[in-house]
N, C-alpha and C positions, 0 to 999 in steps of 0.2 A: 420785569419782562426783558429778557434780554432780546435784542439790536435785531437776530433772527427770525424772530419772531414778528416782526411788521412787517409782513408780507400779508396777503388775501389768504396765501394756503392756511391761514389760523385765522378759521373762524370765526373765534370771538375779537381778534383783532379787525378784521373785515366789516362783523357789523358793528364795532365802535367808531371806525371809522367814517360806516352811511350812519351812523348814527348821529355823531358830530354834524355830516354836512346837511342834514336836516335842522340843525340849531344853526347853521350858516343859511339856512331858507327863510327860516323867521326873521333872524340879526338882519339880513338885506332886506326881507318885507318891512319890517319895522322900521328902518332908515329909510323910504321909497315912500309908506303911507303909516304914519303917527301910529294912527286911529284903529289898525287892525289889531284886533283878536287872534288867539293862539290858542288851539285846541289840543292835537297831538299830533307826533312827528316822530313815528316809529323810521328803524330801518327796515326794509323789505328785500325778500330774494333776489333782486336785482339792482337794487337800489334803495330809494328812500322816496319818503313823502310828509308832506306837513299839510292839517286840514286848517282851515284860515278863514276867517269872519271879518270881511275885509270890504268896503261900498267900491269900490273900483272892479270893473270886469278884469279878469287877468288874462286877455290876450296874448297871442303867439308876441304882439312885439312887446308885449309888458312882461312877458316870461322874457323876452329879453334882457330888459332892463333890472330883472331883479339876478338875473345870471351874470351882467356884467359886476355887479355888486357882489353879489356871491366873492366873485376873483376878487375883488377888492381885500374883501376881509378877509380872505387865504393868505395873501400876500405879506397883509398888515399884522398876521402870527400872534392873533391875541392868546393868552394862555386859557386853557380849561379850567377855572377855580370852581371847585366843589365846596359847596358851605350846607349847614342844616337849619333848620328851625323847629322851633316848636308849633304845632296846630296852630294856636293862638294867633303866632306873628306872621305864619306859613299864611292865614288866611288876610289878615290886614295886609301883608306884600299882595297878594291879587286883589283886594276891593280896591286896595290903591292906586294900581294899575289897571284897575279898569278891565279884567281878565276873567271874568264870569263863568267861564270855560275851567277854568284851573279853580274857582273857587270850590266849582260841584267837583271837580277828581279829587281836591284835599279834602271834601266833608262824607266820599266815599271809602277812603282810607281809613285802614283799621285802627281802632285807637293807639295803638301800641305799635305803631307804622315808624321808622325813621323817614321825617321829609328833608327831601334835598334837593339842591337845585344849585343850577351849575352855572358861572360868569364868564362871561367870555367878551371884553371890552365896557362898554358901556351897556350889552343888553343881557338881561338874566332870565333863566326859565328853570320854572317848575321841571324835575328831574332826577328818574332815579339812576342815569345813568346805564352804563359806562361811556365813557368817550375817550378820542387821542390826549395828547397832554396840549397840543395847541391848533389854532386853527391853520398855521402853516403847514400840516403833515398831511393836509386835502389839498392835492395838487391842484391847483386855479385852470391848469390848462386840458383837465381832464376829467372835469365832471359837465354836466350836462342837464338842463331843464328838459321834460319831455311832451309833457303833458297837464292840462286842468282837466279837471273833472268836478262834477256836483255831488256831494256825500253829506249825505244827511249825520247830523250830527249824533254818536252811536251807534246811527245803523237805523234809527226810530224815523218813520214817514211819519211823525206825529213833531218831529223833532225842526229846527231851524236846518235849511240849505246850505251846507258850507262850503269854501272849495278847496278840492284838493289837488294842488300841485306834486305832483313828480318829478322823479330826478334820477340822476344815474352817475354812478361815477366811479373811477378807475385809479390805481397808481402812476398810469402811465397815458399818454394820447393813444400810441398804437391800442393799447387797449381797447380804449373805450372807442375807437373808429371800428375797432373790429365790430364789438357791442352795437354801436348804430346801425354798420352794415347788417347783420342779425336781425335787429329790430326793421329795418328797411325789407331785407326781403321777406320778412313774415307778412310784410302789409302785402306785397306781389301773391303770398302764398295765403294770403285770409279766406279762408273757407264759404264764409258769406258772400266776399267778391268772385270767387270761382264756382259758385254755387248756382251763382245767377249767369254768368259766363256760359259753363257748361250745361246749363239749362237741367243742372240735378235737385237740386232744394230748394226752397224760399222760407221767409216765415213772413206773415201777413199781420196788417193791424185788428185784422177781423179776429186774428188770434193768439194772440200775443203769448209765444212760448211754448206754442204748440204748431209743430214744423210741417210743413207740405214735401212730399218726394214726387219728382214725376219719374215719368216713364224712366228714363237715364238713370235717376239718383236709387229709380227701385232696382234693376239690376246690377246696380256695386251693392247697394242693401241685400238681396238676395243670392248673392256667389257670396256675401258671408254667411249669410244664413247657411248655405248648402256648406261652405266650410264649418263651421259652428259644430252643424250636425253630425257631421263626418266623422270629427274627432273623437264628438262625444262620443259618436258609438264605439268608435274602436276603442277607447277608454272605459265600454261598458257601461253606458251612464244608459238609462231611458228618459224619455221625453216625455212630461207632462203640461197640462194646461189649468190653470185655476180662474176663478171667474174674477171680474174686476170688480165688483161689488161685494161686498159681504158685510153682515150684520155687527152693530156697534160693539154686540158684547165681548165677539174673537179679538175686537184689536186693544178691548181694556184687559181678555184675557193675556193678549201675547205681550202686554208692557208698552206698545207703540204707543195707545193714548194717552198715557201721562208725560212718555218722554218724548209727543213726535204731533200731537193732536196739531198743534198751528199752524201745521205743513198739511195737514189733511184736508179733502174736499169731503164734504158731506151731502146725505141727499133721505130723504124721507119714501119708505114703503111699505104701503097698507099702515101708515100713523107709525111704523115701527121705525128709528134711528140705524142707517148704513152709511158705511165708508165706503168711498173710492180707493182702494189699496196704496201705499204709496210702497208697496214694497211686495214680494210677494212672498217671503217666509210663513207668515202666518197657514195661509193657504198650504201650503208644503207640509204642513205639520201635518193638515187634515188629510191629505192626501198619503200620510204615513199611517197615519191611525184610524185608515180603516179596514185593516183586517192586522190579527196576532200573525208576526212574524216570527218565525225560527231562526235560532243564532247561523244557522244552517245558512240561509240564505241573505246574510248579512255579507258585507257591507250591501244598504241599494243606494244607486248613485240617481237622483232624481232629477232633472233637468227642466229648466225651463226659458221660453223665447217669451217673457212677461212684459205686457204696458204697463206701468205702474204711472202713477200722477202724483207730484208733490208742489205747493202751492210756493212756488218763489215769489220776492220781492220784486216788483218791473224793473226796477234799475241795477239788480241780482243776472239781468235774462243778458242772456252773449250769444246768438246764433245756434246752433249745434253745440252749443260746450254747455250751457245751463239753460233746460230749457224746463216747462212744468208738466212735458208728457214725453217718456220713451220706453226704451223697448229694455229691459233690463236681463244680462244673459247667464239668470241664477241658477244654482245647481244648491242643493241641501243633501249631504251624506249621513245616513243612519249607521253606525258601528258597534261594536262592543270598544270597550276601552283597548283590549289589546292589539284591538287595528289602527288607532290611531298613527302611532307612527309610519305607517305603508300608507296608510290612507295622503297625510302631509305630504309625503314625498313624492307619491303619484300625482298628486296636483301639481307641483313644483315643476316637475318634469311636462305635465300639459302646458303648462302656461311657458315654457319654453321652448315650447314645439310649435306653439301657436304663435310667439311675438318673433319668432327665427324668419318663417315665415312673410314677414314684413321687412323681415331687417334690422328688429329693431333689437337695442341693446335695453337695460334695464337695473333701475336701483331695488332695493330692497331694503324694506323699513317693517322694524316689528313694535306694535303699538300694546302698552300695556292698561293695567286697571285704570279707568277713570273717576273722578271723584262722587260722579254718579254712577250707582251700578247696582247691578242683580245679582243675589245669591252671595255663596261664600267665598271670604278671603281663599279660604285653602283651597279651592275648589279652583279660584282664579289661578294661584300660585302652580297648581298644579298643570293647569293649562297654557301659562305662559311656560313653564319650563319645558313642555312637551314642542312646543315652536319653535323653543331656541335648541332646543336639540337636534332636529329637524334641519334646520339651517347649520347648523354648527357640520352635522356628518352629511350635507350636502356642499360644503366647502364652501358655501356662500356668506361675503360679505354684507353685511347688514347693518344699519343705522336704529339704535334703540328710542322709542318716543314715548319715556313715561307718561301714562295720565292718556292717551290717545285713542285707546281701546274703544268697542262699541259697547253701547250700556249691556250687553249679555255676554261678551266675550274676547279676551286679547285674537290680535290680527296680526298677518303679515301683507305688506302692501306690496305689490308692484309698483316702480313708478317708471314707467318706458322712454326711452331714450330719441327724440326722432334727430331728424338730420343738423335742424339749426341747434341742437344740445340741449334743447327744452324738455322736462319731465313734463310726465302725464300721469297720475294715476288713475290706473284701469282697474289691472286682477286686483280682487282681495280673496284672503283664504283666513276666514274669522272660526274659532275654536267653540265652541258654544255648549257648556254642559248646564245651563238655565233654561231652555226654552222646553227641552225634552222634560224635563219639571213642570211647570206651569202646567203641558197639552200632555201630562201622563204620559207619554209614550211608552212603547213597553216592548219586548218579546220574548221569546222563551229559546230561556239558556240551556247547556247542556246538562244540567240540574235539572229541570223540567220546571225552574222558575220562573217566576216573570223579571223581569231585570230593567231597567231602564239602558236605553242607550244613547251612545253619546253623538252629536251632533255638529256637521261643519257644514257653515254658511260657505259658500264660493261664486264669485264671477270671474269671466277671462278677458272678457273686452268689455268689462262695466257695464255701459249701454251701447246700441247700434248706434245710435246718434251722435254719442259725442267721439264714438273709436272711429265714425266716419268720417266726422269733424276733422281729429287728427292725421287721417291718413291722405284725408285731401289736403293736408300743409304740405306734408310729411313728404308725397309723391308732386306738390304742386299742381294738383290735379292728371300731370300722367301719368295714369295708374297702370300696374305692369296688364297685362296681356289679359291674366286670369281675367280681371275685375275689370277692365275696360268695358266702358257701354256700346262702345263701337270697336268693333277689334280690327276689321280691315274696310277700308274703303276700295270700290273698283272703281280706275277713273279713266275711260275710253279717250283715246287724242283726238277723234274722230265718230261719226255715226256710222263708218265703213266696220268700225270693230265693236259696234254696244251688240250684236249677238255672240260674239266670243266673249263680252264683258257679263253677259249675263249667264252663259254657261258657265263661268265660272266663279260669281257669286252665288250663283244658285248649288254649284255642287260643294261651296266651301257652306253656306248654309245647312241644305244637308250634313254635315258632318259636324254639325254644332257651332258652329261659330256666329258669333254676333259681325253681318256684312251689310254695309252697305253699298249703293250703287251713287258716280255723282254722273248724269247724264246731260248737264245743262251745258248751253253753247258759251263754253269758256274757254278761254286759252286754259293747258294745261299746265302754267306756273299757278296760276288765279285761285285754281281748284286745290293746287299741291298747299299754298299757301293759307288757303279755308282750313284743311284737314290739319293741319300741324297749328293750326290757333285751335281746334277743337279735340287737340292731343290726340288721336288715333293712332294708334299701335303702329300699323303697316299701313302702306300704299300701295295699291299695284297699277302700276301705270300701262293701259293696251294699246300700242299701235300696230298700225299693217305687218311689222316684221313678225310683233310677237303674236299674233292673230295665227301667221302663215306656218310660224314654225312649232306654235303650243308652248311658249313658256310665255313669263311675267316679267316684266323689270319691277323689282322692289325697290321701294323707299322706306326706311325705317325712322321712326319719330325723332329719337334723336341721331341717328349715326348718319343720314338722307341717304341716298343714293349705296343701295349695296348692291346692285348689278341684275345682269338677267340672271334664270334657272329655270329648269323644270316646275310646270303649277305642281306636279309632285313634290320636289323636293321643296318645295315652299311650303306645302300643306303638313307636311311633317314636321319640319321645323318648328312653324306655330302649334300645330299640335302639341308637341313635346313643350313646347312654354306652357301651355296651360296643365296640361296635365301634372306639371314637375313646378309648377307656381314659379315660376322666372322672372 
């Protein structure tokens, strides 16, 4: 590797290096407490972690002390030694150390596995690698403990409680200060604490995973919904509805129960076995096959604003981001083959019309055949080429993820960009020539055959839930004008002016706007100060002058104080925000 190459822009240098400094997590646990266990200690997109079987709680100040150790062995530049072994001796090194954890990953490995594992001073771990060539090449002054957490060992609630420390780290300090900054203002911009703040969502013990909106949170929920719709029509889509219940046999027809059952709810009717949807494709099929379609009036672009339920693990659930009930904002396209490519590219073009909107910018990842999977190779091959065509003469960059595909069909994923540089993924635009098999679908060609046609899964904001999630980071809860639950407050200085204050929220009322009034005996900083902690778009402040003459003095949320005007030329103003989504 040449000298250039050890930077973060490459990659696989990058996670060799969180990869290393998760084997500097162990090395300092294991010097700090003998007796602990070592699980795994992957690198992660932002950093690194190690799960650890350890009798000591590992507190904020004992995440200390195993950080100031970290620096220690950075400094002290043990080399990287890679050695193998054979199963045999691979497993006597863990019973010997006492490592129970690495005995079950070696007796998981395939027989014909090369095991390796890497030295670094006096402490060795099971390892396939890769890592820097020493532990001096992890700057000591630039990486960072962040966090423990409880992670059941695999993943299994059946399994022993492990902990899992996190970490983060950087070639430089300026870096990683920037990174903390990041991570510091995400905590200011966490959804859940602005949620309860702005008095928009909660989630309750009574229901764990299953989210409450009030009054507030359903009006930014509904100006998407009204956007949603908007689009779709103008893109020609119609809007449908399927029921959230349906009979056991559609979801062994559509493949979901073999590949998806553990996530499903179930519920018994008239003695007969139904699923709770966790999805709503299935339903979309039926809703195609019921009546013969003419190639004529093909493509139909089906739409849907769907609840779906999928049974997560409690320690899986995060607010708005994973929860076990939302609102999923699927669309399923019926074509012949030779629309396929029109079809790709008009989606492409929606879900860029839709995230501009926001502001937000966007990766792109095309996901191909998985090791489980429906139907045929060529059939797949055929479908992942038609993607990457698609992208190729839309001039977009994209990141290829073999094996990542959905059991019926290669994808291309949005993954959106918001302001702290955090991906999301929202859209997907899945290729699917499997399911229209299965559910027969059919309609008649110019031939006067029946033909099958081909089928694209699509979402634009994933779910309401979690795209709401996001854009309350994303906006910090002050959300532009459209989508504000309050759009102006009227705040009289005085009682001499609350019937000019009310003529004038009642006519910006009239005119669609979300107004409120604040009439309580406040000074008028107290009130200005309420309204800008409850992020309100505009202020209009009345007193005697602005009463006598008919204008407003505005305050805008963030810019404060932009002067008096006409309530006309105010009204239009805001108007045009909303209308032009500003």
């Amino acid at each position: 590797m040449s000298e250039n190459l050890y930077t973060f822009e490459n990659e696989d240098y990058k996670n060799a290096y969180r990869h290393t400094s998760s084997h500097i997590l162990a090395h300092a646990v294991k010097r700090l407490f003998p007796d602990a266990k070592f699980a795994i200690g992957p690198a992660i997109a932002d950093g690194f972690y190690y799960d650890i079987d350890v009798s000591e709680t590992i507190t904020p100040e004992v995440l200390e002390q195993i950080e100031s150790e970290m620096r220690k062995i950075c400094k002290e530049k043990f080399p990287l030694e890679r050695f193998e072994l054979s199963r045999a001796d691979a497993l006597k090194w863990a019973r010997d150390e006492d490592e129970p954890y690495k005995v079950e990953l070696i007796n998981d490995l395939p027989e014909d596995a090369v095991i390796s594992f890497y030295r670094e001073g006096d402490f060795v771990d099971l390892c396939a690698g890769p890592h820097v060539d020493s532990t001096g090449r992890v700057k000591a002054n630039a990486l960072k403990l962040t966090s423990c957490t409880g992670a059941y060992w695999r993943g299994d609630s059946n399994n022993k409680m492990l902990q899992r420390v996190y970490g983060t780290c950087f070639m430089s300090k300026p870096e990683l200060d920037e990174h903390l900054h990041r991570i510091e203002e995400a905590k200011l911009r966490d959804h859940r604490k602005l949620g309860r703040e702005l008095d928009l969502f909660a989630l309750f013990d009574e229901g764990p995973g299953f989210p409450f909106f009030f009054p507030k949170g359903m009006v930014i929920r509904n100006e998407l919904v009204n956007f949603w719709r908007e689009e779709h029509r103008r893109a020609g889509y119609v809007e449908i509805s399927t029921p959230l219940i349906l009979n056991e046999d559609l979801w062994r027809r559509s493949g979901h129960w073999d590949l998806y059952k553990d996530n499903m709810y179930f519920t018994d009717i008239d003695d007969v076995g139904f699923a709770i949807k966790p999805m709503n494709c299935p339903g979309g099929m039926l809703a195609f096959k019921r009546k013969m379609w003419s190639y004529r009036e093909l493509p139909v672009r089906m739409a849907e604003l769907g609840v779906v339920h999928r049974h997560e693990l409690s320690g899986a659930l995060h607010g708005l981001m994973r929860v076990r009930n939302f609102t999923q904002d699927d669309a399923h396209l019926y074509m012949t083959p030779e629309q396929i490519p029109d079809e790709i590219t008009s989606l492409i073009d929606l879900v860029d019309r839709i995230y501009k909107v926001f502001g937000f910018d966007y990766k792109v990842e095309l996901s191909t055949r998985p090791e489980k999977f429906m139907g045929e190779v060529d059939r797949w091959d055929a479908a992942e080429k038609l993607l990457e065509e698609a992208l190729v003469a839309k001039k977009i960059n994209y990141k290829l993820n073999p094996g990542d595909g959905a059991f019926y069909g290669p994808k291309i994923d949005f993954h959106l960009v918001d302001c702290l540089g955090r991906t999301w993924q929202c859209a997907t635009l899945q290729l699917d020539f499997q399911m229209p098999e299965r559910f027969e679908l059919e309609y008649v060609g110019a031939d006067g055959e029946k033909h099958r046609p081909v089928m694209i899964h699509r979402t634009a904001l994933g779910s309401l839930e979690r795209f709401i999630a996001i854009i309350t980071e994303h906006y910090a809860g002050a959300f532009p004008l459209w989508l504000a639950p309050v759009q102006v407050i009227v705040m009289p200085i005085t009682d001499r002016t609350r019937d000019y204050a009310e003529a004038i929220a009642e006519n910006l009322s009239n005119a669609g706007m979300r107004v409120e009034t604040d009439f309580r005996s406040e000074k008028i900083g107290f009130k200005i100060r309420e309204a800008q902690l409850q992020k309100i778009p505009y202020m209009l402040v009345l007193g005697d002058k602005e009463a006598e003459s008919g204008l407003v003095t505005v305050r805008k949320r963030l810019d404060g104080d932009i002067g008096a005007m006409s309530f006309e030329e105010f009204k239009a103003i805001a108007e045009n925000e909303i209308k032009n989504k500003i």
